[in-house]
C-alpha distance (Angstrom), angle and dihedral (degrees) to the residues before:
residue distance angle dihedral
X1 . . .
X2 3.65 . .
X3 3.71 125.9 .
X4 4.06 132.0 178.4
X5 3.57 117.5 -172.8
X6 4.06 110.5 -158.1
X7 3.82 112.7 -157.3
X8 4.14 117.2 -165.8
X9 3.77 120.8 -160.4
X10 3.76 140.2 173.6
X11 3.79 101.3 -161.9
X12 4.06 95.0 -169.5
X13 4.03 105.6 -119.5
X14 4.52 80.5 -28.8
X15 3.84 89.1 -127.1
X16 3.62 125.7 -172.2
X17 3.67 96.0 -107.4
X18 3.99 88.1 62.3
X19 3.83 92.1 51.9
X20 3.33 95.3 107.4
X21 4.06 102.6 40.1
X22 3.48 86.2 47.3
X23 3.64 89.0 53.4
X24 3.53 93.8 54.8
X25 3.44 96.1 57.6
X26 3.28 99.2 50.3
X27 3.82 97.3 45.1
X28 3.66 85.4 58.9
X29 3.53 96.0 52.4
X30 3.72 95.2 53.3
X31 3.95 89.2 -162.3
X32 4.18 112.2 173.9
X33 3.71 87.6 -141.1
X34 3.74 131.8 22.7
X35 3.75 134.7 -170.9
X36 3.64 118.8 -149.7
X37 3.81 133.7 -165.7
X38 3.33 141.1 -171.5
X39 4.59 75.1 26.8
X40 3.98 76.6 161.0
X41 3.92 94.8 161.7
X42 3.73 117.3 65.5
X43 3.01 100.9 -156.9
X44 4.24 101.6 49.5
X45 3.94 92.7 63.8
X46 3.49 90.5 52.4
X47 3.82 91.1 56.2
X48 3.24 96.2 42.6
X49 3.80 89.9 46.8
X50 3.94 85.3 57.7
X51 3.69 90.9 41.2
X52 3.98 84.0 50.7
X53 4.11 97.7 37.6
X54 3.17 94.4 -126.6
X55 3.60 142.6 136.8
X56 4.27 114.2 -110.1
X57 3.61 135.0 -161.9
X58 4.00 109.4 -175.6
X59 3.93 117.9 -167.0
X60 4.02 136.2 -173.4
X61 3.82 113.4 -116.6
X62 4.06 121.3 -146.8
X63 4.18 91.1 -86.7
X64 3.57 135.2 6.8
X65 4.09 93.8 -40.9
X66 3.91 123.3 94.2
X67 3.28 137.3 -168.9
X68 3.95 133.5 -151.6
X69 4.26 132.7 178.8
X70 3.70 121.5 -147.9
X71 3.60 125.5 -159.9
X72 3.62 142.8 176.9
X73 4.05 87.2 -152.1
X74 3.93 112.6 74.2
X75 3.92 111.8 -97.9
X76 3.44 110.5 -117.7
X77 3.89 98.4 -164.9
X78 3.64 134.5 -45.0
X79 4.02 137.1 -160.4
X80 3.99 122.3 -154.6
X81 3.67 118.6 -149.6
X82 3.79 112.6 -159.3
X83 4.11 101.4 150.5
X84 3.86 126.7 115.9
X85 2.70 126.5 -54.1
X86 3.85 97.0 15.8
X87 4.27 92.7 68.0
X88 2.96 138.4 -172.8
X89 3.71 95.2 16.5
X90 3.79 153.4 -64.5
X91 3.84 119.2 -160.2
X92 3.52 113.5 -171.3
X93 4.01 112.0 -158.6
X94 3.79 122.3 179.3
X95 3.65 116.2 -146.4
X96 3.57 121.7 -140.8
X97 4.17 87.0 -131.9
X98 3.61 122.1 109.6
X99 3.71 116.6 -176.6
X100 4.09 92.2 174.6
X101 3.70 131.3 21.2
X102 3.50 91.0 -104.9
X103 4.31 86.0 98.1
X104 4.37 130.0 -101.6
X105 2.95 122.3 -40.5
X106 3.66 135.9 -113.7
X107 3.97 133.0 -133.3
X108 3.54 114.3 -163.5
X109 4.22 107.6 -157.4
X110 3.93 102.1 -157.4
X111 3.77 125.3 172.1
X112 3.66 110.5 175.3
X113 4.33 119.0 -161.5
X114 3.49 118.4 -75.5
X115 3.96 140.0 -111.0
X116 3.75 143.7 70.0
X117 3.98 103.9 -101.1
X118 3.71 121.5 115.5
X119 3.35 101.0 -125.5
X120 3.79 90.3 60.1
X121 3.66 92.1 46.5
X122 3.96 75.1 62.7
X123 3.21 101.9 55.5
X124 4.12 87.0 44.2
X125 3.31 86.3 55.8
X126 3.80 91.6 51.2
X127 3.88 89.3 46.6
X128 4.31 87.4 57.6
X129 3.65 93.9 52.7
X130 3.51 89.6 49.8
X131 3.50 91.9 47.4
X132 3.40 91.7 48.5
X133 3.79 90.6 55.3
X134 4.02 95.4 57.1
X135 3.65 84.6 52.4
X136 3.55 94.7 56.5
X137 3.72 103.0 41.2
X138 4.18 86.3 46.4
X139 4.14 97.4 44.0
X140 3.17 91.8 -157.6
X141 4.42 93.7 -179.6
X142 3.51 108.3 -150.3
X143 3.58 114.7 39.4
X144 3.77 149.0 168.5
X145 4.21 127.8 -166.1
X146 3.72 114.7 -157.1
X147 3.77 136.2 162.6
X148 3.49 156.7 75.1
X149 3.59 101.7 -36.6
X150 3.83 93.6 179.2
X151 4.19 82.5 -148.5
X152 3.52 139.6 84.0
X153 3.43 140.4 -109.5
X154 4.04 124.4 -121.8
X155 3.70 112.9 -92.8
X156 4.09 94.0 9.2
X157 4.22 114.7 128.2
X158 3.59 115.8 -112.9
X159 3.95 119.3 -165.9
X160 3.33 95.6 -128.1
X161 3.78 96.5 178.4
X162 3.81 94.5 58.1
X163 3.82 84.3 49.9
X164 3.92 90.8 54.6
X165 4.11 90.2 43.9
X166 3.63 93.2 59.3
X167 3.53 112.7 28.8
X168 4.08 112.4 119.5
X169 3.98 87.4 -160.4
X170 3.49 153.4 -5.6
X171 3.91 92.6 57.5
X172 4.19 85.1 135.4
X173 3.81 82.5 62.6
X174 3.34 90.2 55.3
X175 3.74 95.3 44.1
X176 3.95 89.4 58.9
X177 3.64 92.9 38.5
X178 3.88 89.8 60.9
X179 3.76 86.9 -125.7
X180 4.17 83.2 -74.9
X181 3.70 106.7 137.9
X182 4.37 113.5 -153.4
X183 3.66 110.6 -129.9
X184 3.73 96.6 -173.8
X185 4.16 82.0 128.6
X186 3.92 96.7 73.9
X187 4.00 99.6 31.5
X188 3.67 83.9 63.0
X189 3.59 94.2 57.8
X190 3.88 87.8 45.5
X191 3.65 90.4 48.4
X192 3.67 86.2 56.3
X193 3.95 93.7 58.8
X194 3.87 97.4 -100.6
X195 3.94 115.2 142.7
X196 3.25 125.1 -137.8
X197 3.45 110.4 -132.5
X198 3.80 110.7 -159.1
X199 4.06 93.2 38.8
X200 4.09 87.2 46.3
X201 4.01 92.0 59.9
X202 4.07 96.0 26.1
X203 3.69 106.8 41.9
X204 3.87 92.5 169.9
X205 3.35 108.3 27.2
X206 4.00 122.3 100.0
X207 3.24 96.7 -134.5
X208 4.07 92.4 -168.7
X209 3.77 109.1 -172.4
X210 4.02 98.4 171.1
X211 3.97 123.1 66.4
X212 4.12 130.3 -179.5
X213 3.61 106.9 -142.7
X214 3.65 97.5 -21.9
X215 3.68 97.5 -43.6
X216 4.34 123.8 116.4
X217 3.95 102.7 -112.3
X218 3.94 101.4 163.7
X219 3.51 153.6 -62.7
X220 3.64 104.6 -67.9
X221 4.19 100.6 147.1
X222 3.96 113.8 78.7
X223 4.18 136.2 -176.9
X224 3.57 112.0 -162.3
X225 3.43 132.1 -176.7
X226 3.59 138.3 -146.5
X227 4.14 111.0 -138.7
X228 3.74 95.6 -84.8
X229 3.61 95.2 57.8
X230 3.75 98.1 29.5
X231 4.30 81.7 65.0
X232 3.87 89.7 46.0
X233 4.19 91.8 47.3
X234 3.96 103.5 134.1
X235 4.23 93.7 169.6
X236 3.35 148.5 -32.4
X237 3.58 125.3 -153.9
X238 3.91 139.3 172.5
X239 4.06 102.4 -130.3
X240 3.66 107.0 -133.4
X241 3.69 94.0 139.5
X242 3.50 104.7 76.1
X243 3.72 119.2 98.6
X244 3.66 117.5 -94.9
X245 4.01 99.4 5.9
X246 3.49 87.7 118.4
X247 3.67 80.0 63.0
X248 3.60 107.2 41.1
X249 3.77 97.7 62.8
X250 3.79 152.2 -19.7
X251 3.74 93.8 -99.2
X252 3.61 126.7 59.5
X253 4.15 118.4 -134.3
X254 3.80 115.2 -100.1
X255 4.21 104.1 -150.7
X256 3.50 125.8 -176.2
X257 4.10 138.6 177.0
X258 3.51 130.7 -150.7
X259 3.77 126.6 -172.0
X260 3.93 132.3 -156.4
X261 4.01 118.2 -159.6
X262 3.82 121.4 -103.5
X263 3.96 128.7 -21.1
């Protein structure tokens, strides 16, 4: 039997004086590959790489957000894409794990800009289909997308109100947006064949994984699988149990396991 169990993080800047929260959550995960964003501070995911023993590759996003993959399984070369329209960033690490003879697999990192607005949900949306497009031209075969998509997905509840309580600006937007938020972002990646892991196994559950000073907002943090791992998925869970996650960042961990026959 083989098993790979994905973890997806947004660490919130990942400063130095989280190292060691952060740490602790991930220790108690015990993911084989994790995908971190907002990995802002170079030097933190390599120490908690060592801390982890594991293998790192850290990349510069499009602004002042980076991303970085972890893995357990050597990393056999990787490409970041950070260029308009496909912002923040995409890093694209293959993984020198093969569960089937079909090849390794690949883990695409993505964190796409932030806020509610339509006409960043637009250029989110742009950001997919040009996503989309490197994975095409590179067929990569098996494949997972995870990250902080900074969008929602069709038919998922969004506290609204906590969004309105906290937001610095942009509340007119809101105002002539009704409060409705566009989620043409995700039902792209849906249309494309992508499953969503958590919403696959939890129809009904929330499954919130971003807060604004301590309060739920939505489900911003997403694994999903290509069909080779979507007929391996085992679970998927949002980590809120840990101790101190609450404290380690404004997102909660999204971890899922997938499992291949015999071998």
């Amino acid at each position: 039997m083989k098993s790979l169990r994905v973890l997806t993080y947004n660490i919130q800047f990942g400063p130095r004086k989280q190292l060691d929260k952060l740490h602790t959550v991930l220790a108690a995960c015990a993911a084989d590959v994790i995908a971190l964003n907002e990995a802002d501070d170079e030097a933190v995911v390599a120490e908690l790489a060592d801390r982890l023993d594991m293998h790192h590759v850290w990349a510069r996003g499009s602004g002042a957000r980076h991303v970085a993959t972890l893995s357990r399984f050597p990393i056999l070369k990787w490409q970041i894409y950070n260029r308009k329209p496909l912002t923040q960033a995409a890093l694209a690490t293959v993984l020198d794990f093969h569960p089937t003879s079909a090849g390794p697999v690949t883990v695409y990192n993505v964190h796409l800009r932030p806020d509610p607005y339509w006409h960043f949900e637009l250029l989110r949306w742009l950001a997919v289909g040009k996503l989309l497009q490197v994975i095409r031209q590179q067929t990569p075969g098996s494949h997972l997308l995870v990250g902080d998509l900074n969008t929602y997905a069709p038919g998922d509840p969004v506290q609204a109100d906590v969004i309105l309580r906290h937001i610095e600006q942009g509340r007119w937007i809101l105002q002539l947006q009704r409060y409705r938020f566009l989620r043409i972002a995700f039902a792209r990646l849906l249309k494309a064949g992508y499953r969503d892991c958590f919403r696959h196994l939890h129809p009904t559950e929330p499954g919130f994984t971003f807060t604004r000073k301590g309060e739920l907002v939505a489900r911003m943090d997403y694994i999903l699988a290509d069909k080779m791992f979507a007929a391996a998925l085992q679970s998927c869970r949002v980590v809120d149990d840990v101790a101190g996650v609450h404290l380690a960042s404004d997102h909660y961990p999204v971890l899922a396991e997938f499992a291949w026959g015999n071998g």
